[in-house]
C-alpha positions, 0 to 999 in steps of 0.5 A: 209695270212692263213687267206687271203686264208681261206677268199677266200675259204669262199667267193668262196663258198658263190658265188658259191650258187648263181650260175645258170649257166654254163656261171655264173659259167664259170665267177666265174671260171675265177675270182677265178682261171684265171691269174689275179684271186683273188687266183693268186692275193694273192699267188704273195705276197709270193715273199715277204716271205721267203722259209720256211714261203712261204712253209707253206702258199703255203699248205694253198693256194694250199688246197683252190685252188684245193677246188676251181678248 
């Protein structure tokens, strides 16, 4: 899953480059970070880890969240 998430951060930044406008930008926003986004998507798999293992991914994840916000 560590690597699920430095996916998405490489991905989220290849997108980004290709953005031309506060509307396309406004697009990949709700895509990455909306409640059905990519990131969202991958944090629900947590609920089949355990609380120690879900503590270490959940650095991970929130890392690439906050990089994306």
């Amino acid at each position: 899953m560590l690597n699920a998430f430095e996916q998405i951060r490489k991905d989220f930044l290849g997108s980004i480059e290709g953005v031309k406008s506060l509307e396309n930008l406004e697009i990949l926003e709700t895509a990455y970070l909306g409640r059905k986004g990519v990131i969202a998507g991958a944090m629900r798999e947590f609920t089949e880890l355990g609380a120690e293992e879900r503590k270490e991914r959940g650095v991970t994840a929130n890392a690439v969240k906050t990089e994306v916000e």
